[in-house]
C-alpha positions as a printed NumPy array, in Angstrom:
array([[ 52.057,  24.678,  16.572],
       [ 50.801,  22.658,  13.336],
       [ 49.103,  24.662,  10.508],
       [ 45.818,  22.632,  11.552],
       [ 46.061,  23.958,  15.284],
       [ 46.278,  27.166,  13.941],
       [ 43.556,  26.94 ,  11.533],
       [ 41.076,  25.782,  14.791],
       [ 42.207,  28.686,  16.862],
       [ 41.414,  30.83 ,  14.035],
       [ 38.022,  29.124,  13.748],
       [ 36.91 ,  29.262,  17.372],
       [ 38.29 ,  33.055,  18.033],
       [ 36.558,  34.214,  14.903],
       [ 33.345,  32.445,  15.992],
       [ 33.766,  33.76 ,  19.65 ],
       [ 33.817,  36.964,  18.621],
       [ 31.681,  37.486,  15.87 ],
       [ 28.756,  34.744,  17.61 ],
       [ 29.513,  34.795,  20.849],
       [ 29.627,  30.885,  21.365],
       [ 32.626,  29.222,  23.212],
       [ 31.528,  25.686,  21.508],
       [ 30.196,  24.849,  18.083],
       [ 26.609,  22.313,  17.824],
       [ 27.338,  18.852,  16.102],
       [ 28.286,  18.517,  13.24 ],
       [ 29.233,  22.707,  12.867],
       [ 32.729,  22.38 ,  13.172],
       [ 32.949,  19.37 ,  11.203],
       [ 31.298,  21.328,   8.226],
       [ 33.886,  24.605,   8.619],
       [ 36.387,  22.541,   8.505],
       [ 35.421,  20.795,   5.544],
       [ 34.661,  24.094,   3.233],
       [ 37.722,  25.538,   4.461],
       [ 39.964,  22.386,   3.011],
       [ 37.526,  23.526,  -0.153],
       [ 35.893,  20.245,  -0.443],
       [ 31.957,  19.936,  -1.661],
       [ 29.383,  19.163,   1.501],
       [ 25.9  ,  18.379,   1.518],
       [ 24.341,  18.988,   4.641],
       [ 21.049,  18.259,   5.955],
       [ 20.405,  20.032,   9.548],
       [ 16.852,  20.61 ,  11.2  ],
       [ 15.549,  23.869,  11.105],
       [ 16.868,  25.794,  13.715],
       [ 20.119,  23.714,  14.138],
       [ 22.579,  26.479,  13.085],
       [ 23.32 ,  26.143,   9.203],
       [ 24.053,  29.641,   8.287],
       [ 27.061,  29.808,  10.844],
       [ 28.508,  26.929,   8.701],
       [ 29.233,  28.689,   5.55 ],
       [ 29.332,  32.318,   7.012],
       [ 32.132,  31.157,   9.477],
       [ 34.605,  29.885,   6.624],
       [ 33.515,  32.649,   3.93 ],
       [ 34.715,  34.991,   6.578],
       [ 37.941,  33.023,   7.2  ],
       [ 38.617,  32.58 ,   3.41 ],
       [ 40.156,  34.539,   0.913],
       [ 37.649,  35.974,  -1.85 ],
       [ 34.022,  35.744,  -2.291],
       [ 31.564,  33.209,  -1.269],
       [ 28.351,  33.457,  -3.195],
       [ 25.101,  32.029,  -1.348],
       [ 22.609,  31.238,  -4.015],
       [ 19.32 ,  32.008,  -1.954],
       [ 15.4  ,  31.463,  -3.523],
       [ 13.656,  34.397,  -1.73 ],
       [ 14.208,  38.252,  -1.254],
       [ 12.863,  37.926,   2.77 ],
       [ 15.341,  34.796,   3.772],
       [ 18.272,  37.299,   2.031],
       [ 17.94 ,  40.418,   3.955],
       [ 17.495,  38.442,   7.006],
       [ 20.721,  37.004,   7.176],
       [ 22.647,  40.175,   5.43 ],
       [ 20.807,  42.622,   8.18 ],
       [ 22.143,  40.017,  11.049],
       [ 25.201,  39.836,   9.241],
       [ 25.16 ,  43.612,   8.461],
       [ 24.995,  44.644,  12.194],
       [ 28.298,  43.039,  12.877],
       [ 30.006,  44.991,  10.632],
       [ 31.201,  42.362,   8.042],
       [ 31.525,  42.537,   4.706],
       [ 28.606,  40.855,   3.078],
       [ 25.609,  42.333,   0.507],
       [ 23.715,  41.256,  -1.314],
       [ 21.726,  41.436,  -4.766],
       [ 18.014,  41.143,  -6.123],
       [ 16.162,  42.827,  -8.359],
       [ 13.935,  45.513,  -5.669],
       [ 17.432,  47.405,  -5.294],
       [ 17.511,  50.319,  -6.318],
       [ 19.07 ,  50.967,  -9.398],
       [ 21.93 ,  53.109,  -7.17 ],
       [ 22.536,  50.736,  -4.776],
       [ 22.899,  47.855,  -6.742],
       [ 25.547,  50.035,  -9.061],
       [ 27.54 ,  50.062,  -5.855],
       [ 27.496,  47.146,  -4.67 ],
       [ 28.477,  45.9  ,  -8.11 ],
       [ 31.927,  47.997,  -7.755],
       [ 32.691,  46.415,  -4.368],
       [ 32.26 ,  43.149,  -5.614],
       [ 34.927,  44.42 ,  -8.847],
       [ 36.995,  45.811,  -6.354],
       [ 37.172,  42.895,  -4.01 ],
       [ 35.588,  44.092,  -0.58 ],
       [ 33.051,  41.732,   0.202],
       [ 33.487,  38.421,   1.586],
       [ 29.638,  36.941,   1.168],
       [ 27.153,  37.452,  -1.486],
       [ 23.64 ,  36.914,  -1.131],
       [ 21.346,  36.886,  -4.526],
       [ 19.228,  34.334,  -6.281],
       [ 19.616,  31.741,  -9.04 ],
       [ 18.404,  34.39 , -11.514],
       [ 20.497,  37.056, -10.084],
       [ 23.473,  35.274, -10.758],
       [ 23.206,  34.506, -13.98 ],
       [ 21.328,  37.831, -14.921],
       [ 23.99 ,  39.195, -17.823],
       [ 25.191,  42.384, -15.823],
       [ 25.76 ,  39.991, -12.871],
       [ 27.09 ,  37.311, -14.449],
       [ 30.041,  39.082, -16.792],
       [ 31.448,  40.821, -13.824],
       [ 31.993,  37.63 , -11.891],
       [ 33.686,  36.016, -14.82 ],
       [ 36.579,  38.469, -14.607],
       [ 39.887,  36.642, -13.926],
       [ 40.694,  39.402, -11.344],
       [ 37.593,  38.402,  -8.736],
       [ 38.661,  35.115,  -6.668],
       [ 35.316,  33.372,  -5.825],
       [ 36.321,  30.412,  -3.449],
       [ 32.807,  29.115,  -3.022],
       [ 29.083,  28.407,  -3.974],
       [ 26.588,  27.866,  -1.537],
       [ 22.956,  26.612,  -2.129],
       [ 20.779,  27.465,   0.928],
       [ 17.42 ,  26.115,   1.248],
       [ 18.666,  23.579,  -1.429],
       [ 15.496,  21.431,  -1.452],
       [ 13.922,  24.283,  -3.385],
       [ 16.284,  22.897,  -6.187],
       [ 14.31 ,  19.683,  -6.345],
       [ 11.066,  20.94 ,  -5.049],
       [ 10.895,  24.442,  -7.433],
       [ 13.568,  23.651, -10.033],
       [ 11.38 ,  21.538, -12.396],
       [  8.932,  23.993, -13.398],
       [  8.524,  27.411, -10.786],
       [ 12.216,  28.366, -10.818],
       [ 14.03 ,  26.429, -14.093],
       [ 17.153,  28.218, -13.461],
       [ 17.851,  26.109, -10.535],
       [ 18.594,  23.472, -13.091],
       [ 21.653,  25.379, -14.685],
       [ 23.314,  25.929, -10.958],
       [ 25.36 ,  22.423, -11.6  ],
       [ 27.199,  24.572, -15.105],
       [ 28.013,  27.602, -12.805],
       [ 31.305,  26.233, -11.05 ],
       [ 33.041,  25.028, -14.307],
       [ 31.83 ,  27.971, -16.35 ],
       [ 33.583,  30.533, -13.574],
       [ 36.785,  27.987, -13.742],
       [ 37.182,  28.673, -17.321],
       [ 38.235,  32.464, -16.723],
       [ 39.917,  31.974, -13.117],
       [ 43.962,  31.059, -12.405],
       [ 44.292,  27.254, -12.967],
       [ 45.64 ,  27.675,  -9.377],
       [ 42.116,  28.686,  -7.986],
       [ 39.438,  26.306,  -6.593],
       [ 35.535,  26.672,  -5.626],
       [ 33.828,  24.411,  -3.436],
       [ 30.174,  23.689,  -3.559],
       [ 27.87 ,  23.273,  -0.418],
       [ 24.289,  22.516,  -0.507],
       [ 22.327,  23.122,   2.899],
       [ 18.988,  22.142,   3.747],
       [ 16.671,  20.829,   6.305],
       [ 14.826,  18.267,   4.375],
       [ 16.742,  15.855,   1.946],
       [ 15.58 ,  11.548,   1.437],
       [ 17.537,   9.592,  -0.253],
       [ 16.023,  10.354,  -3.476],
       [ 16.228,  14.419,  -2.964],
       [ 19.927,  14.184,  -1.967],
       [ 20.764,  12.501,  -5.399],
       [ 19.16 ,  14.705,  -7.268],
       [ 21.475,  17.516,  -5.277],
       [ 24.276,  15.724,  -6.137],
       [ 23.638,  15.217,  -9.751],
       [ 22.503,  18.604, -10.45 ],
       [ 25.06 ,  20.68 ,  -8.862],
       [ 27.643,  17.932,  -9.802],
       [ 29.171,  17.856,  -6.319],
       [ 32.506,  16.116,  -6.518],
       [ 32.622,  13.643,  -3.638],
       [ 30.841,  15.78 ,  -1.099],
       [ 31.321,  14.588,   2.495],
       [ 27.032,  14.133,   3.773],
       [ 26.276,  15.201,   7.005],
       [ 23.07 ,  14.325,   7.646],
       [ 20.827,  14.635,  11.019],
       [ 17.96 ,  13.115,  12.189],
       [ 14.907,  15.37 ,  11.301],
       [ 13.112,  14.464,  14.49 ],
       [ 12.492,  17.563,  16.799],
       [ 11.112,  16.469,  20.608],
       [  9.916,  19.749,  20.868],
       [  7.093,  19.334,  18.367],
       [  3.908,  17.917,  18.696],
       [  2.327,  16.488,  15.654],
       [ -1.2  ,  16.44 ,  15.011],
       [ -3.754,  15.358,  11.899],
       [ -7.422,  15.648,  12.402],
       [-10.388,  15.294,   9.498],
       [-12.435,  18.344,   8.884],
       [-15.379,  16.328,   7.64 ],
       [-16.673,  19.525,   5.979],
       [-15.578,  23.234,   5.055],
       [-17.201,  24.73 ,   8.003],
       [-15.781,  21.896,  10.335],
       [-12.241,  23.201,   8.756],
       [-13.223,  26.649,   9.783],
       [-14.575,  25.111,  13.177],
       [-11.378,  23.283,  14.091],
       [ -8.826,  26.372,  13.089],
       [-10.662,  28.049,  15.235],
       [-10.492,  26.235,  18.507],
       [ -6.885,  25.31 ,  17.6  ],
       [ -6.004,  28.964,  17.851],
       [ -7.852,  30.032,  20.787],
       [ -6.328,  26.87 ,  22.876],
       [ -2.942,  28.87 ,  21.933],
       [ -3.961,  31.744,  23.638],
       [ -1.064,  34.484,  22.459],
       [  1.254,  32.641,  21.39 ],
       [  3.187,  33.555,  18.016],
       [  2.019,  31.218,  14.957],
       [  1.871,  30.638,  11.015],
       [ -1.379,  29.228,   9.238],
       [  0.049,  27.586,   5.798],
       [ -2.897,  27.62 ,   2.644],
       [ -1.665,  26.063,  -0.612],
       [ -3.965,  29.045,  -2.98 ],
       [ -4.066,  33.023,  -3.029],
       [ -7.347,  32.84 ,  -2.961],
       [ -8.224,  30.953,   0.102],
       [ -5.408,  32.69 ,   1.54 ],
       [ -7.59 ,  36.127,   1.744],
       [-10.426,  34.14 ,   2.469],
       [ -9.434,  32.658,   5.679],
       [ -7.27 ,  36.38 ,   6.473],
       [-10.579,  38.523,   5.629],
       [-12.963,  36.042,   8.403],
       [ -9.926,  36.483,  10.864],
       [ -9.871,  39.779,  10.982],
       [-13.344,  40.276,  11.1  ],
       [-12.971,  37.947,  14.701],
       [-10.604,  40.852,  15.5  ],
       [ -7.473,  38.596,  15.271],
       [ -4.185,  40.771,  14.752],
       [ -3.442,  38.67 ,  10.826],
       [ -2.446,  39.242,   7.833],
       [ -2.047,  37.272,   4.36 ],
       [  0.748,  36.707,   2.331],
       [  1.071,  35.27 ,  -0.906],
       [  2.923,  35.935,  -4.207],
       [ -0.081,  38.509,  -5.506],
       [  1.249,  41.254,  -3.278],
       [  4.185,  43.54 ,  -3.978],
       [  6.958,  43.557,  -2.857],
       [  6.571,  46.314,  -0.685],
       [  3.995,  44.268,   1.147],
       [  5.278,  41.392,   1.544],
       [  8.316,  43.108,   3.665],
       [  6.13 ,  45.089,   5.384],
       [  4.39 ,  42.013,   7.07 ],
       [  7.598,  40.216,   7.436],
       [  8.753,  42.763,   9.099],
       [  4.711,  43.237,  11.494],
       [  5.515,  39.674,  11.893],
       [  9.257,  39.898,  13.358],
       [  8.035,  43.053,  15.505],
       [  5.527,  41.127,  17.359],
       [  2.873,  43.351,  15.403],
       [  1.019,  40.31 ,  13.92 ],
       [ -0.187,  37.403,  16.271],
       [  0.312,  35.228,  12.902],
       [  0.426,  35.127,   9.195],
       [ -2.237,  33.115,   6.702],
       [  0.39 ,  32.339,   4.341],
       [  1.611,  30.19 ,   0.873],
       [  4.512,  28.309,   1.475],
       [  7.537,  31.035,   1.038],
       [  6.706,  32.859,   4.129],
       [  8.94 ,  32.1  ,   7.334],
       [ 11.471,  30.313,   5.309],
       [ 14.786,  30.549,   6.786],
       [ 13.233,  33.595,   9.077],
       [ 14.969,  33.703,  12.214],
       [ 12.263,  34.191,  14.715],
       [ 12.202,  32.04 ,  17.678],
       [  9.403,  32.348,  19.297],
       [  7.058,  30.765,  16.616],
       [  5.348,  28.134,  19.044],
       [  1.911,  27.037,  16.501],
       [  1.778,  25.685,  12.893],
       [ -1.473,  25.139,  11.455],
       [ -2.051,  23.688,   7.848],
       [ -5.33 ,  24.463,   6.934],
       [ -4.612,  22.658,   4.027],
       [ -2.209,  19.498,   3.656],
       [  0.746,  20.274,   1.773],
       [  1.523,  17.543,  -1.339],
       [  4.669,  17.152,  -0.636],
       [  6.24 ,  15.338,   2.695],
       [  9.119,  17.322,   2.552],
       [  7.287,  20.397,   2.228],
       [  5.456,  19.94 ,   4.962],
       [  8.335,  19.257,   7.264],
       [ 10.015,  22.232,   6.255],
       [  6.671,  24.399,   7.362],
       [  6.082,  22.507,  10.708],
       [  9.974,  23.257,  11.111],
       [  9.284,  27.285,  11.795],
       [  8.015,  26.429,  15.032],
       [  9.81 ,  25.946,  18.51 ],
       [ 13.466,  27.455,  17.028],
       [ 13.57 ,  28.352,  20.467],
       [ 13.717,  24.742,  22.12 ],
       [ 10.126,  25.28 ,  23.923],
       [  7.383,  23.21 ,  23.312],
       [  5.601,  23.506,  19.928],
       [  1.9  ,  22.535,  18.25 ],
       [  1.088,  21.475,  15.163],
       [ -2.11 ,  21.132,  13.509],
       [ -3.195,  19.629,  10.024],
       [ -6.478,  19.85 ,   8.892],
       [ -7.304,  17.062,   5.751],
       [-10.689,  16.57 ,   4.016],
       [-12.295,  12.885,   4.385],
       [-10.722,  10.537,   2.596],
       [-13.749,   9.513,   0.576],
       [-14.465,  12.881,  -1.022],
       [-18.203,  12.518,  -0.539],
       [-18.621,  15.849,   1.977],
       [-15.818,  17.821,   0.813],
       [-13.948,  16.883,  -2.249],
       [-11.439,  19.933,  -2.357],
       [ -8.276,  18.381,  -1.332],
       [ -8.852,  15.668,  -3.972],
       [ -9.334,  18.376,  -6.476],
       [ -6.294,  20.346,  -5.201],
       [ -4.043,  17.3  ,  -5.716],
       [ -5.474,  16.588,  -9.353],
       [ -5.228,  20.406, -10.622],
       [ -1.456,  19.973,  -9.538],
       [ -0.922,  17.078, -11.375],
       [ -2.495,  17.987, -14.224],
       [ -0.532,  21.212, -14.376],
       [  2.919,  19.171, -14.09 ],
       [  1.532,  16.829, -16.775],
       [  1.027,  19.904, -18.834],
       [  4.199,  20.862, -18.723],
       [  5.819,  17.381, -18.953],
       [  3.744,  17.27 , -22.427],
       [  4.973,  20.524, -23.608],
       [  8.406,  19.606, -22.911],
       [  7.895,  15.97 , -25.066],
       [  6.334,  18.267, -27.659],
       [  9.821,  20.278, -28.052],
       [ 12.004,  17.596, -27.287],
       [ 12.116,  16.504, -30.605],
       [ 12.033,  20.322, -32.519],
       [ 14.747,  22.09 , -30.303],
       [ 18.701,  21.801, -31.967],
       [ 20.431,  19.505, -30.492],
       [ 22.838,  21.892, -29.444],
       [ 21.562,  25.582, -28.619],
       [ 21.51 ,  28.467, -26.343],
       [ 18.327,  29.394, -24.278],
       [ 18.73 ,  33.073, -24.783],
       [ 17.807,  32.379, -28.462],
       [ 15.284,  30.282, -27.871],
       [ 13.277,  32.351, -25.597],
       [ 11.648,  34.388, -28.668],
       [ 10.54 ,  31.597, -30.24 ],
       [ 10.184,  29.482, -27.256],
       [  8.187,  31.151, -24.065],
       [  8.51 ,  28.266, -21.852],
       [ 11.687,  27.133, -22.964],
       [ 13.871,  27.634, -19.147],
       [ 10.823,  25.164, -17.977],
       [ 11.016,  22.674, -21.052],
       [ 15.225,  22.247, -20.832],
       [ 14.76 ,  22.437, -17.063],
       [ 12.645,  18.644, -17.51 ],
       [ 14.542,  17.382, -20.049],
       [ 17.66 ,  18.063, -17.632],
       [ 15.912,  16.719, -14.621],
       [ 15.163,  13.611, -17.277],
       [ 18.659,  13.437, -17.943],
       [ 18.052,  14.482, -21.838],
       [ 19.976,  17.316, -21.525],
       [ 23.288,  18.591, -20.027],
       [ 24.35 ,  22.083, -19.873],
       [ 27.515,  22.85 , -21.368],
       [ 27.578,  26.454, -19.455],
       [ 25.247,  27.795, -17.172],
       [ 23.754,  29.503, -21.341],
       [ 23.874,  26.9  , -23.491],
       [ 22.967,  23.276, -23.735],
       [ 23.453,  20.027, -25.355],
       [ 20.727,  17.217, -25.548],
       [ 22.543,  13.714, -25.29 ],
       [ 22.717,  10.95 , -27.76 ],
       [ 19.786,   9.267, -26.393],
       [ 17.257,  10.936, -28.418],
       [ 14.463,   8.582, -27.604],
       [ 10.728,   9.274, -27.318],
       [ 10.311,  10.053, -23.785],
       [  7.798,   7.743, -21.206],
       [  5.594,  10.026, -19.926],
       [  3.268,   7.577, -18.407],
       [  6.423,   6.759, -16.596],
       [  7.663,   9.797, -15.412],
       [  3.928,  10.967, -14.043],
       [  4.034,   8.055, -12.043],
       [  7.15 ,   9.11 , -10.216],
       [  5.192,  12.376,  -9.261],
       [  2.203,  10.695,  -7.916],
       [  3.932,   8.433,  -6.286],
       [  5.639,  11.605,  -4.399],
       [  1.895,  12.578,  -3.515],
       [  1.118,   9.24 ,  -2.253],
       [  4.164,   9.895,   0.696],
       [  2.226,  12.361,   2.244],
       [ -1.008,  11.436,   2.029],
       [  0.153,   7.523,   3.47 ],
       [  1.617,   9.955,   6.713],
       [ -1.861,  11.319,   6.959],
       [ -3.752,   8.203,   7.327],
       [ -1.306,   6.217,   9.365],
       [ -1.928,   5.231,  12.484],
       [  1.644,   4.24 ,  13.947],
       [  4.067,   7.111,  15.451],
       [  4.072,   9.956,  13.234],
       [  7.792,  10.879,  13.698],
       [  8.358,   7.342,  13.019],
       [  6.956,   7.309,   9.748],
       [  8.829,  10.224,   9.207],
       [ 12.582,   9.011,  10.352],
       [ 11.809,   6.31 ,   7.573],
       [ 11.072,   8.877,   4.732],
       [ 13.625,  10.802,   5.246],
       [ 16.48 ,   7.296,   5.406],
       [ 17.2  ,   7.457,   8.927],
       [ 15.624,   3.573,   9.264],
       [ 18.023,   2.314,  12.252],
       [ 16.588,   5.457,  14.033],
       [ 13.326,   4.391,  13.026],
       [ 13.223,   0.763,  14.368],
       [ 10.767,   0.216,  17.456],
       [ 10.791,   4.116,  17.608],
       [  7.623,   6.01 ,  19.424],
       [  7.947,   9.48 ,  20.013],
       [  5.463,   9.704,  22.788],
       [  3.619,  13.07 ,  21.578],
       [  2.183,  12.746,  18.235],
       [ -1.423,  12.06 ,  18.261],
       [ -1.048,   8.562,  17.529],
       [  1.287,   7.813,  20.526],
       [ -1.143,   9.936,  22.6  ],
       [ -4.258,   7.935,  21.64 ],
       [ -2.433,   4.618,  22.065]])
C-alpha cells in the first residue's frame, strides 16, 4: 500500500472516529489533504459548510502545534469545549483566564502536549506568549486564520494587529530547524475578489491552492423592506417576529445604544431577549451566549460579534434592524441562520432613500466615514514624522494610535513588517492620496446599499459580488422578495 493510501486511511478512520462521518462534504477532503502536504490554502466555505473539521482534522494528524488565530473569546471556547469533550489535546488562550490556568497551559504548550491552540491576534504576539513559541524546541507546523475576513474587515483600524499576522510565519522560522515547515490557511465564509487579495498579500500566502464555494444558501429567504419612519421600523420588527412564532432568532443593530433601546421595549412586550454589545463584561457576554445556546433566550438584539462562528443550528430568523455597511458583513450575519438545512427568514429594515422622514441611516453611514477619514488623516499626519525604520513597542509612548497608523500605511502598502515588532516604511516615501483612498471606502458602502435598492434576484446580485459570475448568469433564486414579487 502507497504512503498516500495510507495517509487517506489515516484521514477517514481519524475522522470516523473522532466525527462520526463515513464521508467528508466537498471540498473537505481536498483541504486536509492539502495542509497535511503543508501547503498554504485559502478557503472560502458558507457558513455552516464544515470549516473547522478542515484544519482540526490535519492538526490532529500532524506532528506539533497548530495555532488557530481566532478574533473573539465566544467563537474560541466554542470550538475548544466541542473539541474538549472528545478528549483531544487542544486549549486555548485569552486574556479572561485566570492567571493559574493560563500558567498551565503555558507549560503544556513548553512541554509539547497540545496539538491545537486557540487565542487571538493579540494573544499571540502578547510578549509572555510570544517568547515561548519562539523556542527552537516547540515544532509549530501550522497557522490558521479563522473568520479571516475580520482581517480585512477589522484589521485597518478596530484590531491593527491583524496587519502584523503576514511577519508571524518567517519570524517563528528564524528560531526553528531549517528542516521544519509551517503552512498558512485562511478560512472564511465571505471573500470577493478584492478581500481574497488582500488575504493573500497580508498573510503572504505562498501559492495557496483557493477553494472557493458559491455563497448561495437555498435555504434562505432574503428580504428588504423600507421603514418609512422610526416607528414604522419598530412596527415592521414587530410583525416580523410574531409571524415567527417560537422560532430561535438574532436581531443585528450597528450602535450600543440602540441596542438597549430596542432590548429594553422587548422586554417590556414580555419577549424572552437580551442585548449584547461590547459595553458589557465579559462575564455577561458568556452568560447570554451561553442563555442563548440553552434555549433560555428566544433571541439576542446584538452588534455584529455575536453568533459568529457559534454552532447553533437551529437559528431559523435574522433581522437587521439596521443595514449593515458592508456587503460582506451582512452575508456573514444572515449566514447564522438555517445551519441546520431548514428553511430560514431574513429581514432588513432600511430608512427611505431620500432622507426626508428618517435620515438616520444616512447619518450612520457618514459618522463611519468620517471616523475612517479621521484616522486615514492621522496616519498621513505621521507618515512623514515616524523613522523610517522602528519598532512599535517604542512608539506606543509617544504614539497612542500608532498599531492603527502602521496598520494603514501597511494596508497602503507604505510599510512592511520586518517581524511581527518592528517595521520598515518602503522607498516610496510619497505624500499619500487621501482623496483617493476615501474613495475606495465609499465605494465599499455603495455595494451594499446598490443590493438594497435593486430590483433583480437578490442572490443574484450577490453571486456577482462575491466573483462567482458564470453562476450568476440568467440566475433567479425563486425566494428572495424580488423573485417573489415578479
Amino acid at each position: 500500500m502507497s504512503f498516500e493510501q495510507n495517509l487517506y486511511l489515516d484521514i477517514y478512520h481519524t475522522f470516523k472516529k473522532i466525527w462520526g462521518y463515513d464521508e467528508f462534504r466537498h471540498p473537505q477532503k481536498e483541504i486536509v489533504s492539502c495542509l497535511l502536504k503543508g501547503e498554504d490554502a485559502l478557503v472560502i466555505m458558507p457558513t455552516g459548510g464544515g470549516k473547522s473539521v478542515c484544519f482540526q482534522l490535519p492538526a490532529l494528524l500532524k506532528k506539533g502545534l497548530t495555532l488557530i488565530i481566532s478574533p473573539l473569546v465566544a467563537l474560541m471556547e466554542n470550538q475548544v469545549n466541542e473539541l474538549k469533550s472528545k478528549q483531544l489535546p487542544v486549549e486555548l488562550l485569552h486574556n479572561e483566564i485566570p492567571r493559574k490556568k493560563r500558567k498551565k497551559t503555558l507549560n503544556r504548550i513548553n512541554q509539547q502536549q497540545l496539538r491545537l491552540l486557540y487565542l487571538s491576534p493579540e494573544t499571540l504576539l502578547s510578549p509572555p506568549v510570544w517568547n515561548l513559541l519562539i523556542q527552537p524546541h516547540i515544532e509549530i507546523n501550522g497557522l490558521i486564520l479563522d473568520e479571516a475576513h475580520c482581517l480585512v474587515q477589522w484589521g485597518e483600524t478596530f484590531r491593527p494587529t491583524y496587519s502584523r499576522l503576514g511577519a508571524v510565519r518567517g519570524a517563528l522560522l528564524k528560531n526553528k530547524p531549517t528542516t521544519d515547515k509551517i503552512a498558512i490557511a485562511a478560512f472564511t465564509a465571505t471573500a470577493n475578489l478584492k478581500s481574497q487579495a488582500i488575504i493573500q498579500k497580508s498573510l503572504k500566502l505562498e501559492n495557496p491552492q483557493i477553494f472557493a464555494l458559491s455563497p448561495y444558501l437555498n435555504n434562505l429567504n432574503v428580504n428588504i423592506k423600507i421603514a418609512w419612519t422610526p416607528r414604522c421600523r419598530n412596527h415592521q420588527l414587530l410583525n416580523f417576529i410574531k409571524q415567527q412564532q417560537k422560532a430561535t432568532g438574532l436581531i443585528y443593530i450597528r450602535s450600543r445604544k440602540d441596542s438597549e433601546k430596542i432590548n429594553q421595549w422587548l422586554k417590556e412586550l414580555n419577549y424572552q431577549v437580551e442585548a449584547y454589545h461590547a459595553g458589557l463584561s465579559s462575564k455577561e457576554r458568556r452568560d447570554i451566549e451561553n442563555k442563548w445556546l440553552r434555549e433560555q433566550l428566544q433571541f439576542v438584539v446584538c452588534t455584529s460579534a455575536f453568533g459568529l462562528g457559534i454552532n447553533k443550528a437551529n437559528v431559523h430568523w435574522i433581522v437587521h434592524y439596521q443595514a449593515p455597511l458592508l456587503l460582506s458583513e451582512y452575508l456573514q450575519e444572515i449566514g447564522r441562520g438555517g445551519r441546520d438545512g431548514k428553511k430560514s427568514n431574513t429581514l432588513t429594515l432600511m430608512s427611505e432613500p431620500t432622507g426626508w422622514l428618517d435620515a438616520s441611516d444616512q447619518n450612520r453611514n457618514a459618522y463611519f466615514l468620517q471616523k475612517l477619514q479621521k484616522n486615514y488623516q492621522q496616519a498621513k499626519h505621521y507618515y512623514q514624522q515616524i523613522p523610517k525604520q522602528g519598532n512599535i513597542d517604542n512608539l506606543k509612548q509617544e504614539i497612542p494610535k500608532i498599531e492603527i497608523v502602521l496598520s494603514l500605511l501597511h494596508r497602503w502598502g507604505r510599510l512592511e513588517w520586518i517581524d511581527p515588532f518592528n517595521y520598515q516604511l518602503n522607498s516610496n516615501h510619497s505624500s499619500l492620496n487621501l482623496h483617493k483612498i476615501t474613495k475606495i471606502s465609499q465605494q465599499q458602502t455603495q455595494q451594499m446599499k446598490r443590493y438594497l435598492m435593486t430590483r433583480d434576484c437578490r442572490w443574484q446580485y450577490i453571486l456577482n459580488a462575491f466573483g462567482f459570475t458564470e453562476e450568476a448568469k440568467n440566475f433567479k433564486c425563486g425566494h428572495c422578495d424580488n423573485c417573489l414579487r415578479k
